[in-house]
N, C-alpha and C positions, 0 to 999 in steps of 0.2 A: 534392589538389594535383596539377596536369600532373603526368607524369614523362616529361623531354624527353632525351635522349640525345644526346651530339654527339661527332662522330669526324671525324679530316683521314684523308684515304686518298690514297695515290699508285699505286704500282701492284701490292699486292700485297693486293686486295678482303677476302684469308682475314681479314683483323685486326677486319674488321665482326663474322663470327659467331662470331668467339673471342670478342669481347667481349659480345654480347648472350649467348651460351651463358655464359660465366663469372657475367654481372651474375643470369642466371636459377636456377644451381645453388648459388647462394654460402649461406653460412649464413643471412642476411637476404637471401632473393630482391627484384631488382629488378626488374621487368620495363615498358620505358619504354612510354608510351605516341605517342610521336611520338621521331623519330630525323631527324637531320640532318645531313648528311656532307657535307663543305666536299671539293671536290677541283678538278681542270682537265677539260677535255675529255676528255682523255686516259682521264684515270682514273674517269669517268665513265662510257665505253664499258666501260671494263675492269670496273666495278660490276655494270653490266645484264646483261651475258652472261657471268662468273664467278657472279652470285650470284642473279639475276632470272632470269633465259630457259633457266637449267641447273637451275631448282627448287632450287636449295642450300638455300637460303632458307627456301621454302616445304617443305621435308623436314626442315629442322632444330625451325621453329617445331612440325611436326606429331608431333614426337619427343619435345618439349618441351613440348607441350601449351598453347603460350601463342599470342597473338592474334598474327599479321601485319600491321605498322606500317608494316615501309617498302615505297617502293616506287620508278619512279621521280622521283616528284615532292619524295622525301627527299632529292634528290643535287640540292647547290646547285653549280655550277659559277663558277668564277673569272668574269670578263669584261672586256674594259679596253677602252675605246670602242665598250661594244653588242655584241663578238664575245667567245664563248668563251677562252681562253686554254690552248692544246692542251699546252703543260707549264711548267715553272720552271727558265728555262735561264742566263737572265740576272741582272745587280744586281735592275735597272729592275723584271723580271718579277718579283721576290720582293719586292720593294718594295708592287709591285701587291696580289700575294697576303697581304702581311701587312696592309697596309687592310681587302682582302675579308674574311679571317680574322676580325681582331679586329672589326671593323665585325658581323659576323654574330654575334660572341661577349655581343658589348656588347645587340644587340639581345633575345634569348636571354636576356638579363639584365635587361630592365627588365621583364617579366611578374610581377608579384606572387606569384601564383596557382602557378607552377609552382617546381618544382626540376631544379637540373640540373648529369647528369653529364659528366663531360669527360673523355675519352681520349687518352692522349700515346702509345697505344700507333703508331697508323699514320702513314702521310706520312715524309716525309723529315726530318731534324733538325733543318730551322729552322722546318720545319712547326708539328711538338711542341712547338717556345722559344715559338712564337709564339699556339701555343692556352692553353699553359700561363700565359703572359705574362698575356694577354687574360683570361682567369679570375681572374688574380691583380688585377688592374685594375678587373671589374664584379664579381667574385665576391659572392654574398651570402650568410649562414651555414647556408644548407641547400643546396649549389652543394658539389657532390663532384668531386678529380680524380683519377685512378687511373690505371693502368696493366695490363696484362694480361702473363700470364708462360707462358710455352707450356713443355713438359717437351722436350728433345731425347729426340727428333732429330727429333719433331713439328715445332719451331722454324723448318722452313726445311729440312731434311734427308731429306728423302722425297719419295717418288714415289708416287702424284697425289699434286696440293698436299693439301696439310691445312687443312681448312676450322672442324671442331670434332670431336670424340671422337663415334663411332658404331661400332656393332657392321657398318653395312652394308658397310661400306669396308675391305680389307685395303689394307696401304702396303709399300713395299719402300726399306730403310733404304740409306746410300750405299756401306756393305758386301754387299748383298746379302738383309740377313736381312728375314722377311714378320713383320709387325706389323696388330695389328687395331686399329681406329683408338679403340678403346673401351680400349685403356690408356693414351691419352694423359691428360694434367693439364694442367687449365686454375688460374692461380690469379690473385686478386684483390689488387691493392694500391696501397691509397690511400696518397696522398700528399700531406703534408701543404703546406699556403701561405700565404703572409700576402696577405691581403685589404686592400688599401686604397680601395677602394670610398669612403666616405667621409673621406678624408683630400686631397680634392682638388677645388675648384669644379666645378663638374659640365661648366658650358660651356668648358672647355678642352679637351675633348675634341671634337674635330673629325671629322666620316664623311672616310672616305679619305685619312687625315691623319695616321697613325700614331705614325710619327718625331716630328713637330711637336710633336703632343698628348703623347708620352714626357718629349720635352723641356722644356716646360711643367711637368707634373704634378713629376718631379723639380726644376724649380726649387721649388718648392712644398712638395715634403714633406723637402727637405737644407734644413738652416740654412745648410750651407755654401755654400750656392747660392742663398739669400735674398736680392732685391738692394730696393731702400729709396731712395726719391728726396723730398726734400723740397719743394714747392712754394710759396716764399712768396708770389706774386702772389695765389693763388688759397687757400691756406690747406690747400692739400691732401698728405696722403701718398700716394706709388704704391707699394702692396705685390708686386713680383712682376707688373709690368704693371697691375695692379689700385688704380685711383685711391678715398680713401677721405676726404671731405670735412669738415672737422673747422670749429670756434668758432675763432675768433681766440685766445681764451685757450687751448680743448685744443692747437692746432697750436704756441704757445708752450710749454705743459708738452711734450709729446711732441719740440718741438726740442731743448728742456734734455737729454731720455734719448738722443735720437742724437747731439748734439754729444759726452754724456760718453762715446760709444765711442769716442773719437779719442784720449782721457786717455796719456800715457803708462803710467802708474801703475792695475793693474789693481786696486787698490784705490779710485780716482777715479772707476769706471765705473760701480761699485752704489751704491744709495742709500738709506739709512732714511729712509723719509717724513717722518720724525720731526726727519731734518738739511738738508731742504730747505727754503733760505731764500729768503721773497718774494723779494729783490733780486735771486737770480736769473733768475728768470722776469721780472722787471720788466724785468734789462738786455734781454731776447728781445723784450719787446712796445715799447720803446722804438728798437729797430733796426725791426719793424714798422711801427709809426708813419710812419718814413722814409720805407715804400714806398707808403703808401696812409693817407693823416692819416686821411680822411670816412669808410674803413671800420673803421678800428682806434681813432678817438678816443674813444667810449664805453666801451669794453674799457676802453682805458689808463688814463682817469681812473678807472672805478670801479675798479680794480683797486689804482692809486692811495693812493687817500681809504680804500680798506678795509685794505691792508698795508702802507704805507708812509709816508704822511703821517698815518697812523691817531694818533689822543691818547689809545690804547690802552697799558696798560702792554704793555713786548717780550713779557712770558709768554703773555698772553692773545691779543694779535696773531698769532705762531707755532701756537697752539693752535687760534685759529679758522681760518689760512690749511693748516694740516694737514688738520683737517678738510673745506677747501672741496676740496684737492688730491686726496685719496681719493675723492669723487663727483666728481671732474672724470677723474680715472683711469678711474673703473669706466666711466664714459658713451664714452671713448678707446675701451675695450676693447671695448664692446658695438661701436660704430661697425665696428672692425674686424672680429670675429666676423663682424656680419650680411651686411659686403661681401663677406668673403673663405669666407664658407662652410663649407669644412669644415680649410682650413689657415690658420691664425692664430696659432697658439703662439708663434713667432720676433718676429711684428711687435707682439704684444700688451706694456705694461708692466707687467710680472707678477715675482713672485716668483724669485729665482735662488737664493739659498740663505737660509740661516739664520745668527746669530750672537747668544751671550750676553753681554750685560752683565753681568759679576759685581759691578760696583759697587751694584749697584739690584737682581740677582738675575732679569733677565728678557731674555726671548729676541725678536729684533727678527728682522723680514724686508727682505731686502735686495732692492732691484728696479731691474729694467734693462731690455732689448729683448736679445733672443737673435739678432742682426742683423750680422754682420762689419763693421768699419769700411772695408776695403777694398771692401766691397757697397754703402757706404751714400753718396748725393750730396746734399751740404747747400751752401749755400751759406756761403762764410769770415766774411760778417759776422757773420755769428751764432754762431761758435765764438770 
């Protein structure tokens, strides 16, 4: 498997060999095979002749005994209409840079083949929110993020900079005192994050689109933020933007469970399968009817002649339209699933909690849509 390396750098280059030196001496050596460093112009010069054209690089790896990866064709630079972007000074600019970021992170991320690590060590603060982010968003579970931890006064407190621990280098501390650059400590630390990689339609994530795609993905994975439109002309539910085309009869069951989140009575909102009666799906497909006779009339009447006008005793009628209900659910549910991909819990009618019957001794499950009624647009004939 690749081992790819990715670091933001702004303008302090030393964070590159801190990290490839710590990822190299750790108890489980890592040593990547391709490295990628997100920065501006700016910090891109600052890369080449800090860490290329001064051999840092090239002294470190030969100290380390391990292969030479980057170079500078590893230093991805910002760009915002075809020109470099020489730093991050503005809203706009960081805006810019957080597209490039996560856009680079995301890509990094669909390689099968590879693993990869992610440092929050370098760049500026919204730099690190925004690789971290970005990881947290395509991460997949062999996709590591860490940090690097430098020992003071190593950290920034000496003279020359400190690039990694060597015997070749003395430093002079901002007291005065000489230090050899072979007592520094470099150390490692991962940090742990939730991956939602799959918990989100894939195409809402948009190149250069950050904010947008943020905004998306969280309506998608908050209940509270679930929003649910009903469309009776057409028969369809919009999940979260996401339209998901249903039977005349599933779009009547599925109206039944959003109209009851309107109930005053949070006891009116859940349902035992088991107490859902025809007549009320019938009143839903008989306002149907209303809007469209030629598409709804075979629905209504066999639906009709099998639960309502049936010459069926009530037990048996109840028993078989239970039973039709539960295969009329599971096919709602599927419908949903396959449109919406990897978020559908909220919109699906599923299971909410449990309760006993102690009269009979047995435990019933209660089902609704996990869907806010202030989210949800039905239209009033149907409630």
């Amino acid at each position: 498997m690749k081992k790819i390396l990715a670091l933001v750098s702004g303008m302090s280059p030393a964070i590159i060999t801190e990290t490839i030196y710590a990822l190299a001496i750790d108890e489980d050596p890592w040593i990547p095979d391709e490295i990628r460093i997100f920065t501006t112009a700016e910090g891109k010069r600052k890369i080449i002749a800090e860490l290329l054209d001064s051999n840092i690089y090239k002294q470190m790896c030969s100290e380390l005994n391990i292969t030479e990866v980057m170079s500078a064709k590893s230093i991805i630079t910002v760009q915002h209409k075809g020109v470099d972007l020489e730093d991050i000074r503005t809203s706009s600019e960081n805006d810019i840079f957080a597209n490039f970021l996560v856009d680079g992170i995301h890509d990094l991320c669909e390689n099968s083949s590879s693993e990869l690590y992610v440092s929050l060590a370098g760049g500026r603060k919204t730099m690190s929110y925004y690789m971290g982010y970005a990881l947290s968003l395509f991460g997949r579970p062999q996709d590591k993020l860490f940090h690097v931890l430098v020992s003071s006064p190593f950290d920034g407190g000496v003279t020359p900079v400190f690039y990694y621990p060597t015997t070749n280098i003395d430093y002079v501390d901002r007291n005065g005192n000489l230090l050899n650059g072979s007592t520094a400590e470099l150390e490692l630390a991962e940090i742990p994050y939730v991956s939602i990689r799959n918990s989100y339609p894939k195409d809402l994530v948009k190149k250069g689109r950050f904010s947008e795609s943020l905004r998306k993905i969280q309506n998608e994975i908050d209940p509270n933020t679930a929003t649910l439109k009903l469309v009776d002309a057409s028969f369809t539910i919009i999940c979260n933007d996401i339209a998901v085309k249903l039977t005349t009869l599933e779009y009547a069951i599925y109206y039944f469970f959003a109209a009851s989140k309107f109930e005053e009575d949070e006891r009116d909102r859940i349902y035992r399968i088991e107490d859902i009666d025809p007549k009320d799906i019938f009143a839903i497909l008989e306002n149907l009817v209303k809007l469209d006779w030629r598409t709804t009339e075979n629905t209504f009447n066999k639906f009709k002649d099998s639960y309502i006008k049936t010459t069926k005793d009530n037990e048996q009628r109840l028993k078989d339209f239970n039973s039709a209900l539960r295969k009329h659910i599971h096919k709602i549910n599927t419908k949903i699933v396959e449109q919406l991909t990897g978020v559908y819990s909220h919109f699906k009618i599923d299971c909410v909690t449990k309760e006993k019957d102690e009269m009979v001794n047995k435990v019933y499950k209660l089902y609704s849509i996990n869907v806010l009624s202030d989210n949800i647009e039905i239209s009033l004939a149907n409630r």
